[in-house]
C-alpha positions as CSV (number, residue, x, y, z in Angstrom):
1,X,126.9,253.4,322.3
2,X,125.9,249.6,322.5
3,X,127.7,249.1,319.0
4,X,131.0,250.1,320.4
5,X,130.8,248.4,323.2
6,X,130.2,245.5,321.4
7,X,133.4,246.0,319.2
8,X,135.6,247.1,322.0
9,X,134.6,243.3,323.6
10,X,134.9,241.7,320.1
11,X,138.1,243.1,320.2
12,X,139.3,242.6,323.5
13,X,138.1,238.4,323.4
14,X,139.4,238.3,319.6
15,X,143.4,239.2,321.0
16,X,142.6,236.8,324.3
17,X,141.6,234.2,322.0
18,X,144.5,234.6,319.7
19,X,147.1,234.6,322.5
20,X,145.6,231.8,324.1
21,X,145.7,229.7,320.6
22,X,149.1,231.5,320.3
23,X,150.6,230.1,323.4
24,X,149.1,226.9,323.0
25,X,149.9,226.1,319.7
26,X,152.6,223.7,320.4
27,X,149.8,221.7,322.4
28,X,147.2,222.3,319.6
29,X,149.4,220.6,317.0
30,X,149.0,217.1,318.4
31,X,145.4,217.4,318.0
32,X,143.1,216.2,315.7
33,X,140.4,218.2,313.6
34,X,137.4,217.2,315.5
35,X,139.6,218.9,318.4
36,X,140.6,221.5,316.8
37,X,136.8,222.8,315.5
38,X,135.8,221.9,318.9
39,X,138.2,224.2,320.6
40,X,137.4,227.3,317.4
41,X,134.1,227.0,318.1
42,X,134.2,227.6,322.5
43,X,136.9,230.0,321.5
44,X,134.1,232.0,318.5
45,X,131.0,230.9,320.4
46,X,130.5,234.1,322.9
47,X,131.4,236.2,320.2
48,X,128.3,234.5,318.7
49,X,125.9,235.3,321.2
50,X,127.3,238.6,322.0
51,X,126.4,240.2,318.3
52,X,123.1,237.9,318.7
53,X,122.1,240.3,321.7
54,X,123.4,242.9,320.1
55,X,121.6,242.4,317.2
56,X,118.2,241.3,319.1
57,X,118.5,245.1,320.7
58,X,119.5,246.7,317.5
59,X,116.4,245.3,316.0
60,X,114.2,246.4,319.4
61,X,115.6,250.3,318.5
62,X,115.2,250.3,315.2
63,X,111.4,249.1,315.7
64,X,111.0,252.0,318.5
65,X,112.1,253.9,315.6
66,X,110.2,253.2,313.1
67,X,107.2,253.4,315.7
68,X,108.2,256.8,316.1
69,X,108.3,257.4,312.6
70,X,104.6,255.9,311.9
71,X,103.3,258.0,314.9
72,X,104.6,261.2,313.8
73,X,103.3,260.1,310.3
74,X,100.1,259.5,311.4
75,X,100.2,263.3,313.8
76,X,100.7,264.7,310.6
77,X,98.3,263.0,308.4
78,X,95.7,263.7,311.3
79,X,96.4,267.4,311.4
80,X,96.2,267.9,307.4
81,X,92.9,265.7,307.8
82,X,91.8,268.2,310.6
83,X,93.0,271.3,307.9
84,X,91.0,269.4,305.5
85,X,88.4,269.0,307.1
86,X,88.3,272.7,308.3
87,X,88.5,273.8,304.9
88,X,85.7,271.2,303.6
89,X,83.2,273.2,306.7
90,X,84.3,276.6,305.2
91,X,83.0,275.9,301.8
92,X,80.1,273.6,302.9
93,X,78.7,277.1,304.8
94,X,79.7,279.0,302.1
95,X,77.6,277.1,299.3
96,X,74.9,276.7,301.9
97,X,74.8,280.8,301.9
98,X,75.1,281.0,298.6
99,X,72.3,278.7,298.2
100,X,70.2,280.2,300.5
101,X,70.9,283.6,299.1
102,X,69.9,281.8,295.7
103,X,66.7,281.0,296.7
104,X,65.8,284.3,298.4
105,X,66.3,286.2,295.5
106,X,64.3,283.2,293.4
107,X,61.6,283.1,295.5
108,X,61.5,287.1,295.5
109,X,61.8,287.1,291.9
110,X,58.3,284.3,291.6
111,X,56.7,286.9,294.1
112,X,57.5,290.0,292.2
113,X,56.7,287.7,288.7
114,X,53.3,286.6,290.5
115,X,52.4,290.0,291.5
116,X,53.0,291.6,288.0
117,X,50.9,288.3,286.8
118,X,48.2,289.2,289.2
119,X,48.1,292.9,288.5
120,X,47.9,292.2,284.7
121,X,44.9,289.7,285.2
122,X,41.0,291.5,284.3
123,X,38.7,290.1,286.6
124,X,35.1,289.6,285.8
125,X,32.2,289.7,287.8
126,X,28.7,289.1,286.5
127,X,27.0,291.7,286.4
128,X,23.5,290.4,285.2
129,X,22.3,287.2,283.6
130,X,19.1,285.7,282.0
131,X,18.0,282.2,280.7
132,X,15.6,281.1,278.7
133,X,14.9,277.2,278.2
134,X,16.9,276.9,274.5
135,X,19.0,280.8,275.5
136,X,20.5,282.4,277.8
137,X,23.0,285.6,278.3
138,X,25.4,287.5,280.5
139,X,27.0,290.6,281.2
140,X,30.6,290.7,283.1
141,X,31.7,293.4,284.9
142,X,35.8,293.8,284.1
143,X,36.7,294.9,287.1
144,X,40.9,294.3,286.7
145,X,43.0,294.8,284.2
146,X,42.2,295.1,280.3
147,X,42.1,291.8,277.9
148,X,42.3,291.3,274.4
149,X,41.2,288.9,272.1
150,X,38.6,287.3,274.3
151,X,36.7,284.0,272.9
152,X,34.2,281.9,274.3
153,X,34.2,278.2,273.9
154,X,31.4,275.7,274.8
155,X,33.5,272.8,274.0
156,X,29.8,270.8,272.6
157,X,29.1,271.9,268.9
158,X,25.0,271.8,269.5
159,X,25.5,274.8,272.1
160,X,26.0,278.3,269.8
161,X,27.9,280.9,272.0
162,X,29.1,284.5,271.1
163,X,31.0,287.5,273.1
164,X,30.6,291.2,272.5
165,X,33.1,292.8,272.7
166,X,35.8,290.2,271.2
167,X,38.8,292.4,270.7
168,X,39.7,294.8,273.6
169,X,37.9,295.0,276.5
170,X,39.3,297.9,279.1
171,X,39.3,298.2,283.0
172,X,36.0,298.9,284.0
173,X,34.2,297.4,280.8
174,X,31.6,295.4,280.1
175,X,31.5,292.2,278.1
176,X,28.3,290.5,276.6
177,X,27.7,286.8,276.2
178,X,24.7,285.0,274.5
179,X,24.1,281.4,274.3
180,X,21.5,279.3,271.9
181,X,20.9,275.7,273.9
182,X,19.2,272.2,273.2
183,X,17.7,272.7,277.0
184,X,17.8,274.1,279.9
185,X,20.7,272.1,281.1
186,X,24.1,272.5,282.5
187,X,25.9,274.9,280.9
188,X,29.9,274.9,281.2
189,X,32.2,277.0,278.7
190,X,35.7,278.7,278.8
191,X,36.5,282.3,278.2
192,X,39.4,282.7,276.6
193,X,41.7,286.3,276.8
194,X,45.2,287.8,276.3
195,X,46.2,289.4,279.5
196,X,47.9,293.0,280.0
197,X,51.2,291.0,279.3
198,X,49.9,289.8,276.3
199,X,49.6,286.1,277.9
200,X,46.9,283.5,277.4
201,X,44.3,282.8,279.9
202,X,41.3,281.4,280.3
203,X,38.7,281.2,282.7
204,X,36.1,278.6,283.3
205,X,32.0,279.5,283.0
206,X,28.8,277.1,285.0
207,X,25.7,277.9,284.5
208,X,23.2,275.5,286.8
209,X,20.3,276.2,287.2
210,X,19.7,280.0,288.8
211,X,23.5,280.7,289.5
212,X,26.4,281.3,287.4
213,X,29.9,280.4,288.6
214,X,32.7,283.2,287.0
215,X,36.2,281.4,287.6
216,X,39.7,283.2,288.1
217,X,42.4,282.6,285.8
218,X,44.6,280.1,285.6
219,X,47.8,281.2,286.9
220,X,50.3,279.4,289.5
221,X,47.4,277.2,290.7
222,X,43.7,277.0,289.9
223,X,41.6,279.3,292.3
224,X,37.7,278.8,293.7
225,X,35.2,280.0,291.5
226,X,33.2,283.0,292.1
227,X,29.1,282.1,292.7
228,X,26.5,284.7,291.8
229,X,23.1,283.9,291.6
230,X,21.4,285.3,288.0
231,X,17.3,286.0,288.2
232,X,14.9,284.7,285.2
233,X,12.9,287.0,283.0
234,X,9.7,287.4,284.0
């Protein structure tokens, strides 16, 4: 709408201007050029400043609209980022449940795989024990589950050690261990089995003085040793 009323009064001062130059032309002929620019120039000059407004407002829309455009640009950019971000919480809580789920059925999984490692364990108790100053033996009581290819190791090559029986030993068994010592002193030693799973384990062996500490075997973490006290022969 401002564009044609800016051409309808370019128009309308364009054929005033010409019929004024028109009619004065005789006039205009005795002038000289300095005149004659001066009088183009009053007679172009509003035209000038008409399509300056014009233009300063046509500039003025066509920022609004480009405002426009950046805003609706930036509604929609904010609405996929909303989407986005919707869709980013979705999965976030999915693979939070899916870990979580993960380590249910791991940690039920290590229970069940401790359990069947407990259950598969012997367990020995002593059962009776004597010691001499330079000897000593012990009898365990197997009161778990049955081991195989049981060993006895002093770890020191001047104390002689030996376990009856050293291939099977069944639930409920007993198992005989003799010692040959420089002294009567501390006595430490590992006994060495294949569980019910056919795993290696060991247990650890003290003999101080009058008691005898029977360890447990060394599965997820070491446990507290047993203490039984042993009596002398008379």
């Amino acid at each position: 709408m401002r564009m044609r009323i800016a051409w309808a009064l370019t128009g309308i001062w364009v054929l005033a201007a010409g019929s004024y130059i028109y009619l004065a032309l005789p006039h205009i002929e005795g002038l000289d050029a300095v005149d004659v620019s001066a009088l183009l120039s009053g007679a172009f000059m509003p035209l000038a400043f008409l399509w300056l407004v014009v233009g300063f407002f046509q500039q003025g829309a066509e920022l609004r609209q480009n405002t426009e455009a950046l805003r609706q640009q930036a509604d929609r950019l904010e609405q996929q980022v909303q989407g986005t971000k919707s869709l980013v919480l979705v999965a976030v809580r999915q693979t939070e449940a899916t870990v979580r789920m993960v380590q249910l059925e791991r940690q039920k999984f290590e229970e069940e795989a401790r359990n069947r490692s407990h259950a598969a364990q012997p367990r020995f108790v002593l059962d009776e024990g004597m010691r001499h100053p330079r000897a000593g033996s012990m009898r365990l009581h197997n009161v778990g589950a049955p081991a195989s290819n049981l060993s006895i190791d002093t770890g020191n090559p001047a104390i002689k050690a030996s376990i009856q029986p050293a291939t099977f030993v069944q639930s409920g068994g007993f198992v005989n261990i003799h010692f040959e010592a420089p002294d009567y002193a501390l006595l430490q030693a590992t006994l060495g089995y294949f569980d019910a799973q056919g795993v290696a384990r060991r247990i650890s062996l003290r003999w101080a003085g009058d008691e005898v500490e029977v360890g447990m075997p060394e599965l997820d973490a070491p446990e507290m040793p047993v203490t039984a006290p042993f009596s002398h022969p008379e």
